[in-house]
C-alpha positions as CSV (number, residue, x, y, z in Angstrom):
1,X,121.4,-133.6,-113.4
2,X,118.5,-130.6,-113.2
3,X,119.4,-127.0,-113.2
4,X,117.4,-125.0,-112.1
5,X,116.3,-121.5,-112.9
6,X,118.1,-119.6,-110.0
7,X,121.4,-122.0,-110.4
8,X,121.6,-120.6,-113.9
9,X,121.5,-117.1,-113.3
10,X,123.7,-117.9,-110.2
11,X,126.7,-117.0,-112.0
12,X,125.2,-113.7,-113.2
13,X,123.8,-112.5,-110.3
14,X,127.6,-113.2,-108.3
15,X,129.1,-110.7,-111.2
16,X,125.8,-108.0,-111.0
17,X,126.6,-107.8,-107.3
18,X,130.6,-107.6,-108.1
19,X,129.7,-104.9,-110.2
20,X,127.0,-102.6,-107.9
21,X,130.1,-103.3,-104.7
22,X,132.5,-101.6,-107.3
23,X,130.2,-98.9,-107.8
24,X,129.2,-98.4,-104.6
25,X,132.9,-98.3,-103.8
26,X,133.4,-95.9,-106.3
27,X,130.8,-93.7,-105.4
28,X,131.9,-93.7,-101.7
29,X,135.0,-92.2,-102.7
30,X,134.0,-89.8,-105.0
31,X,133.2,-86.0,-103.9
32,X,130.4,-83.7,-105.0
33,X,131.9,-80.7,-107.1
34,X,131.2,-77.6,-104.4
35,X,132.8,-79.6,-102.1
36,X,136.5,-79.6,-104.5
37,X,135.3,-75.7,-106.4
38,X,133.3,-72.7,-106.2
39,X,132.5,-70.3,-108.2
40,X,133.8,-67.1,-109.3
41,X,132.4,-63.9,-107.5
42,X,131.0,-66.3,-104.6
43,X,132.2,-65.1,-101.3
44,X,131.9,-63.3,-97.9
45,X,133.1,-60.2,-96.9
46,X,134.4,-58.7,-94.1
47,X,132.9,-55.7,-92.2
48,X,134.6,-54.4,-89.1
49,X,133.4,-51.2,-86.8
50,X,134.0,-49.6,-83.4
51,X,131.3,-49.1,-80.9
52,X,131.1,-48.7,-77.3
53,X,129.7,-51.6,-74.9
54,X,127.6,-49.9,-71.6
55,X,126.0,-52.2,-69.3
56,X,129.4,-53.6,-67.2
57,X,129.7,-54.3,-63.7
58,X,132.5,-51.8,-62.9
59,X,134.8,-54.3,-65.6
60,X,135.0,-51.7,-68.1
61,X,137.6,-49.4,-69.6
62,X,140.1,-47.5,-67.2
63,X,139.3,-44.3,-69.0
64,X,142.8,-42.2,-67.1
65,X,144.8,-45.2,-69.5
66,X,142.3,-45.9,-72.4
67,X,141.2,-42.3,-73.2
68,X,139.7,-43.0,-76.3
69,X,137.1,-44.6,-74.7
70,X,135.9,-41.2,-73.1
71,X,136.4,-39.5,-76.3
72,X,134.0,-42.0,-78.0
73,X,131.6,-41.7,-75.5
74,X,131.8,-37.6,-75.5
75,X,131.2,-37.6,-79.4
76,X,128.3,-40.3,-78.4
77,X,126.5,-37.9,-76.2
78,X,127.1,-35.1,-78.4
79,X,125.2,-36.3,-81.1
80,X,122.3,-37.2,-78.8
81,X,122.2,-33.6,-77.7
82,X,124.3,-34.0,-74.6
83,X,127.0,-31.8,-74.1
84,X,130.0,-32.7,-71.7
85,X,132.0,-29.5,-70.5
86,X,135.3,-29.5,-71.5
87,X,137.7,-30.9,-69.3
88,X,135.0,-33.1,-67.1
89,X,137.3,-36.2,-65.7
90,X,134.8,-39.0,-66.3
91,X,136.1,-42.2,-64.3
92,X,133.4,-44.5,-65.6
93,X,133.9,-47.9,-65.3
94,X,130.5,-49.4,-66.7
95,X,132.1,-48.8,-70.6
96,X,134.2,-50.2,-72.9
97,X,135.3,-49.5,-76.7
98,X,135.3,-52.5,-78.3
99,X,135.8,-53.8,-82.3
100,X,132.9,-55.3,-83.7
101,X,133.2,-57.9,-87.0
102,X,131.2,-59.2,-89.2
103,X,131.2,-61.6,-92.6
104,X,128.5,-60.3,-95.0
105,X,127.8,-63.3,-97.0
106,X,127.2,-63.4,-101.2
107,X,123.6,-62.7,-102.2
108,X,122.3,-61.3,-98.6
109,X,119.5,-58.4,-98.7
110,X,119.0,-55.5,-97.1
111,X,116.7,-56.5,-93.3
112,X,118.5,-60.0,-92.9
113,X,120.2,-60.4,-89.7
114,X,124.3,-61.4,-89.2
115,X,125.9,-62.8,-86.5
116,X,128.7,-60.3,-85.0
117,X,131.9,-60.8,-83.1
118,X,132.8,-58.0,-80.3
119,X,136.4,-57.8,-79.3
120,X,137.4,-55.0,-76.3
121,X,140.1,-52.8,-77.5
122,X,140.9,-51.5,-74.0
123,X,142.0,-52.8,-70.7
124,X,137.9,-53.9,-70.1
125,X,138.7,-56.1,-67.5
126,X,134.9,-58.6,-68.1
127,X,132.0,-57.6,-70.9
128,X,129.9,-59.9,-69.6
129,X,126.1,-58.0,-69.2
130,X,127.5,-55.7,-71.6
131,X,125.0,-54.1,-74.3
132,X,126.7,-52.8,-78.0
133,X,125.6,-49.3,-78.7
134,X,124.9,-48.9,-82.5
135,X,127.7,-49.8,-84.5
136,X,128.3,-49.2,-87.9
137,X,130.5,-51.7,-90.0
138,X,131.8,-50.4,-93.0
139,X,133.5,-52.7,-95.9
140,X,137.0,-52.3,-97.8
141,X,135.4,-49.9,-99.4
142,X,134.5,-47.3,-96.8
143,X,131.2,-47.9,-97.3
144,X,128.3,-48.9,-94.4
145,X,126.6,-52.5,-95.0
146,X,125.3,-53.3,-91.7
147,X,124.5,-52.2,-88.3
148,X,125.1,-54.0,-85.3
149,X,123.5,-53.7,-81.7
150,X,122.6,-56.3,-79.0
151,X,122.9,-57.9,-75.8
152,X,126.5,-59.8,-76.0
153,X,127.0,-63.4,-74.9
154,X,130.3,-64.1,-73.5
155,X,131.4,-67.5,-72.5
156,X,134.0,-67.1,-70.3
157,X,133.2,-65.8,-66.4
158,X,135.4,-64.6,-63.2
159,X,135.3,-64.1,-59.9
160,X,138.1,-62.0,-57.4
161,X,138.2,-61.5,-53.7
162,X,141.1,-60.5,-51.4
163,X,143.5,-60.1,-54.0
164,X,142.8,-63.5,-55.6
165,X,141.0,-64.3,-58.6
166,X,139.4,-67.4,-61.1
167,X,138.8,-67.0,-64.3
168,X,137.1,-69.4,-67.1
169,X,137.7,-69.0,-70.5
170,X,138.1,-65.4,-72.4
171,X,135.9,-62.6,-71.0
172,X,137.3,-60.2,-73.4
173,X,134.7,-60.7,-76.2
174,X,131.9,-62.4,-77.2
175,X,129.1,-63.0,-79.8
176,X,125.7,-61.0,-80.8
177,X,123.5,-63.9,-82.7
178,X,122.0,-61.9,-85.3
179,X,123.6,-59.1,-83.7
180,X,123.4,-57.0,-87.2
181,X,121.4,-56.0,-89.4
182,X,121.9,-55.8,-93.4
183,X,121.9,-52.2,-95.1
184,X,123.1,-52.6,-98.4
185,X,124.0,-55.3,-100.3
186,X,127.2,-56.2,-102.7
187,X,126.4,-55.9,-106.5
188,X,127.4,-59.2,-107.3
189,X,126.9,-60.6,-111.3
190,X,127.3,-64.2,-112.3
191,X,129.0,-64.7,-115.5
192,X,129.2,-61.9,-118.4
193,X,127.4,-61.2,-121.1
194,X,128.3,-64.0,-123.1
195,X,127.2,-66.5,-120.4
196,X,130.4,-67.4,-119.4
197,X,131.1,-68.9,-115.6
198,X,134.3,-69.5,-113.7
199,X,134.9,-72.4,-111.6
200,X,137.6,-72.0,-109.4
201,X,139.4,-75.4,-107.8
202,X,140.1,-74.8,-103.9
203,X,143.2,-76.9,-104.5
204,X,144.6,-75.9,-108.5
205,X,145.3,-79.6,-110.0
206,X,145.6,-80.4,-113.7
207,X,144.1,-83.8,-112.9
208,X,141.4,-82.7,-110.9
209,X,140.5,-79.8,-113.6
210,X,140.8,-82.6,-116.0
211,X,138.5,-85.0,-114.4
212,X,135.8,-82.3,-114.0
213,X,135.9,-81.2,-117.5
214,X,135.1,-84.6,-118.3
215,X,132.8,-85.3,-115.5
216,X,131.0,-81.8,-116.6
217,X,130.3,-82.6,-120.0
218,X,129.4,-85.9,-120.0
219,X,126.4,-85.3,-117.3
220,X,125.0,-82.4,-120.0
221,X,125.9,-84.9,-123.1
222,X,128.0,-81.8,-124.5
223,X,131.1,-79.6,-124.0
224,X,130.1,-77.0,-121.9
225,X,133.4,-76.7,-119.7
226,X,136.7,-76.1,-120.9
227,X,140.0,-75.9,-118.2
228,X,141.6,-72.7,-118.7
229,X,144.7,-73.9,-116.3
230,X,145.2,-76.1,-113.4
231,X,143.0,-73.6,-111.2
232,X,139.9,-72.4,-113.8
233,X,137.3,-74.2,-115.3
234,X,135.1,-71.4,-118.0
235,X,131.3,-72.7,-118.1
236,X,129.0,-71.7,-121.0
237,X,125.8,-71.4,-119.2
238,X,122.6,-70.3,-120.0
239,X,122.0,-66.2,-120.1
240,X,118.6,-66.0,-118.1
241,X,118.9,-65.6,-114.8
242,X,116.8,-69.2,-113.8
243,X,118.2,-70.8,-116.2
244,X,121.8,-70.1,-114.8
245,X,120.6,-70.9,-111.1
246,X,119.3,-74.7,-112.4
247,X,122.4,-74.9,-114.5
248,X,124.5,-73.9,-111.0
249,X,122.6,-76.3,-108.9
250,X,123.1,-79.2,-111.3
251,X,126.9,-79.1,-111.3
252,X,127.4,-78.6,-107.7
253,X,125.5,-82.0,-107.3
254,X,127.9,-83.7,-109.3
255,X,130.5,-86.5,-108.3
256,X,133.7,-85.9,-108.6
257,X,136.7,-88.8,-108.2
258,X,139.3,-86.8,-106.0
259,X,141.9,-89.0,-107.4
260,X,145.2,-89.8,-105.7
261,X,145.7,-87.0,-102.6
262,X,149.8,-85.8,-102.9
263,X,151.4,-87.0,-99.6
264,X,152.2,-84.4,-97.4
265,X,153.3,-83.7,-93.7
266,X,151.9,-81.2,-91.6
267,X,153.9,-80.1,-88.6
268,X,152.7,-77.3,-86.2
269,X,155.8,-76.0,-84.7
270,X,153.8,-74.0,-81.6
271,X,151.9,-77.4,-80.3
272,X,154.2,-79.7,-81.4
273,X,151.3,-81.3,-83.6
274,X,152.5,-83.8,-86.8
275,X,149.7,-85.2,-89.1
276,X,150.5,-87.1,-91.9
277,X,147.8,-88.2,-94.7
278,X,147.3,-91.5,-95.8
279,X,149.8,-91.3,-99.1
280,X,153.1,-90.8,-97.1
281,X,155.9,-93.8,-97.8
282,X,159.2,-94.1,-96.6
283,X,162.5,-95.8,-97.9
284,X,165.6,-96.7,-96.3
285,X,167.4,-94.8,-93.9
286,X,169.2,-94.9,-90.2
287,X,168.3,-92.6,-87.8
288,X,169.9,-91.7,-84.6
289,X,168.9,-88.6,-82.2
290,X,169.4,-88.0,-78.6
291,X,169.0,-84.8,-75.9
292,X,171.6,-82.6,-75.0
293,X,171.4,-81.0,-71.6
294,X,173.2,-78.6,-69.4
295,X,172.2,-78.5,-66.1
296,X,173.6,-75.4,-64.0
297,X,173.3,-76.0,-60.5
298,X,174.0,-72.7,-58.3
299,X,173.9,-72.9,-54.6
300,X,175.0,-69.7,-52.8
301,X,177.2,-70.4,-49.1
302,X,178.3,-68.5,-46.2
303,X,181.5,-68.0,-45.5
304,X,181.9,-67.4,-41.3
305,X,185.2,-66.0,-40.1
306,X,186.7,-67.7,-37.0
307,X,186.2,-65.4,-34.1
308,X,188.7,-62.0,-33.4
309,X,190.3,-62.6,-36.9
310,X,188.5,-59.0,-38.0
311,X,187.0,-61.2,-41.0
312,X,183.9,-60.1,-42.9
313,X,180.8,-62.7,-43.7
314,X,180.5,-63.1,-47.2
315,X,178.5,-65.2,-49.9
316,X,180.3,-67.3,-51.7
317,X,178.6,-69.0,-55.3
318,X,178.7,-72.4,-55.5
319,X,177.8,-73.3,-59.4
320,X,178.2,-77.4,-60.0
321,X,177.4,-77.5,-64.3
322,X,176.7,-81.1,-65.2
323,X,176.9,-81.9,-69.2
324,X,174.3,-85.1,-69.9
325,X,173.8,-86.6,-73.5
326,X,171.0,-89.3,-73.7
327,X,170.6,-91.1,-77.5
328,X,171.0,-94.6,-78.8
329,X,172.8,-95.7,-81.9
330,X,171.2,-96.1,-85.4
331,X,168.0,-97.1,-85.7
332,X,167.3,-98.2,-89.3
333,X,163.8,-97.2,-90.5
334,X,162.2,-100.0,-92.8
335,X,160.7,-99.1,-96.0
336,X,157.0,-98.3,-95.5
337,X,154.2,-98.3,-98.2
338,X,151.0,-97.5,-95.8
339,X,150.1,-95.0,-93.4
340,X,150.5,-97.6,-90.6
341,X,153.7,-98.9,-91.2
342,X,155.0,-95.2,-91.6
343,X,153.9,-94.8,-88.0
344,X,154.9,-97.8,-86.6
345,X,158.4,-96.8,-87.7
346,X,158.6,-93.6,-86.2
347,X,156.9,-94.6,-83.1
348,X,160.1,-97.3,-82.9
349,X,162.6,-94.4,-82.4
350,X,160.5,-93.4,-79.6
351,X,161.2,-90.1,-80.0
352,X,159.0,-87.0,-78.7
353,X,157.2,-84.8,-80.8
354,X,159.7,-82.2,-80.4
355,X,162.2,-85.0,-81.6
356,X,160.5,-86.3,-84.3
357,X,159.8,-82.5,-85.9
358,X,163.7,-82.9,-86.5
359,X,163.7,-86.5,-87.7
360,X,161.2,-85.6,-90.4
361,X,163.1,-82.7,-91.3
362,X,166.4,-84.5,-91.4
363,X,164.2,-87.7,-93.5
364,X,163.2,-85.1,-96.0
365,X,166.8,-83.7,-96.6
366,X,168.0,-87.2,-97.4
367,X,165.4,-88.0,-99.3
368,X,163.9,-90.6,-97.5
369,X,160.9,-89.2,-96.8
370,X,158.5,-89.2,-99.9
371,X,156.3,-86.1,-99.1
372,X,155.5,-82.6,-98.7
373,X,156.8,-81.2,-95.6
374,X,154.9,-78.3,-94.7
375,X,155.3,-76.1,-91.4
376,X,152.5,-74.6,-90.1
């Protein structure tokens, strides 16, 4: 019997391609490092300022119940020369004091441009068409960082006639792209003297930090990060300025392996929204719920005297109250290992969201229920 060349390697080829689908695998699961941290001193900041919007199609301020607005407008004019006499009832309607906010990202310059977000403070009824007067928005600090003016575009739109109306959407704000412009910028320093970085986890795990020491020093071949707790990784990077940008870009491009997520429920108690992630499990339990309702039933009658019997007509209530209780028995609940069977159980109660916000409640007090419950 021949062999041949390829039935030789045969075997060795079916474990190189076992192999590259396990790293593949592997490297589908695993998360680059700015996606899991950032680092220390890297962030926005809020500005926030109050202007006046001109420009409105009669939808502006009442200025008899939002005086403010008149008084912003007076000091306006003033310092443009203009002086109003005291006392002067202006009853414009083309105006409107608004809020205007900004996020000033890290490492802006002075001349780059920021989108703004213009929220009326009044009783403005539309600023659509509106224009934002020069605004200046100041930082925690007091301090002016930016200056904002524009055209505003607002999504929403309305129309009234005869006492009815339509509206779409919120016409109470809107949006300036580039709307601002950069005045100062935030000092911000990278490291200290010694050359030492922080990398703070978005979510503080001692396995993560653990895995990205590792991860961290075995891509530069030495130890270079050290986990100060479950939340702070310290870097020793290099001192000059480049050399700390490359050193920067090279971790963020990093995988990471997430490892195993905690399981945890998410229930929003306003929408009546419940999301569960992939690691929730379930043991053994019996469940029953039901509705309780109390319908009150009130239907007023008149009572008619009979004729010549000097009687007065009256309304008498007529309240019928009707108890109902709907529910089954116990339902057992199966243990569940998987995401899917987890939902195929609850969905066997067939209970309503509202319901099943209790259930999961009621699962976790008895034990059953092997997660985080967290309301939202």
């Amino acid at each position: 019997m021949k062999l041949s060349i390829l039935d030789l390697l045969r075997p060795s080829l079916a474990l190189l391609g076992l192999l590259l689908g396990l790293s593949g695998a592997g490297a589908a699961q695993a998360e680059r490092l700015r996606d899991l941290a950032e680092f220390a001193g890297v962030r926005s900041n809020a500005l926030v300022g109050y202007g006046l919007v001109v420009g409105l199609d009669g939808s502006g301020d009442q200025t008899m119940q939002a005086p403010f607005t008149g008084q912003s407008l007076t000091n306006m004019l003033s310092q443009l020369g203009i002086t109003v006499p005291p006392g002067t009832n202006m009853q414009l309607r083309n105006i409107a004091a608004v809020m205007v906010t900004a996020q000033l990202p890290a490492f802006v310059r002075p001349g780059q441009a920021l989108d703004v977000v213009v929220s009326s403070v009044g009783n403005a009824r539309s600023l659509r068409g509106g224009t934002l007067l020069m605004t200046p928005l100041k930082g925690a600090d007091g301090e002016t960082y930016a200056l904002a003016q524009g055209n505003l575009l607002v999504g929403g739109a309305g129309a009234e006639a005869g006492g009815s109306s339509v509206q779409i959407n919120q016409q109470a704000g809107g949006r300036i792209s580039r709307g601002a412009t950069v005045e100062r910028e935030v000092p911000l320093q990278l490291g200290n003297e010694r050359g030492v970085l922080e990398l703070q986890l978005k979510q503080p795990d001692f396995g993560m930090a653990q895995r990205m020491v590792t991860a961290i020093n075995y891509a530069f071949g030495r130890t270079v990060a050290s986990a100060q707790d479950g939340g702070l990784i310290l870097l020793d990077a290099p001192r000059d300025p480049n050399g700390r940008v490359n050193f920067m870009a090279r971790l963020e491009g990093l995988d990471i392996s997430p490892g195993e997520v905690s399981p945890k429920v998410i229930i929003n108690s306003r929408s009546g929204a419940v999301v569960l992630n992939g690691t929730v499990t379930l043991q053994n339990a019996a469940v029953a719920h039901g509705n309780l309702s109390v319908v009150i039933d009130n239907q007023p009658r008149v009572s008619q005297p009979a004729p010549f019997s000097e009687g007065q007509t009256v309304v008498v209530p007529d309240a019928q109250i009707t108890v109902e209780q709907q529910g089954t028995g116990l339902r057992m609940v199966a243990p569940s290992t998987n995401l899917l069977d987890v939902v195929k159980a609850l969905n066997a109660l067939g209970a309503t969201p509202q319901d099943l916000m209790s259930i999961l409640e009621a699962l976790k007090a008895s034990g059953a229920l092997r997660a985080e419950l967290e309301i939202i």
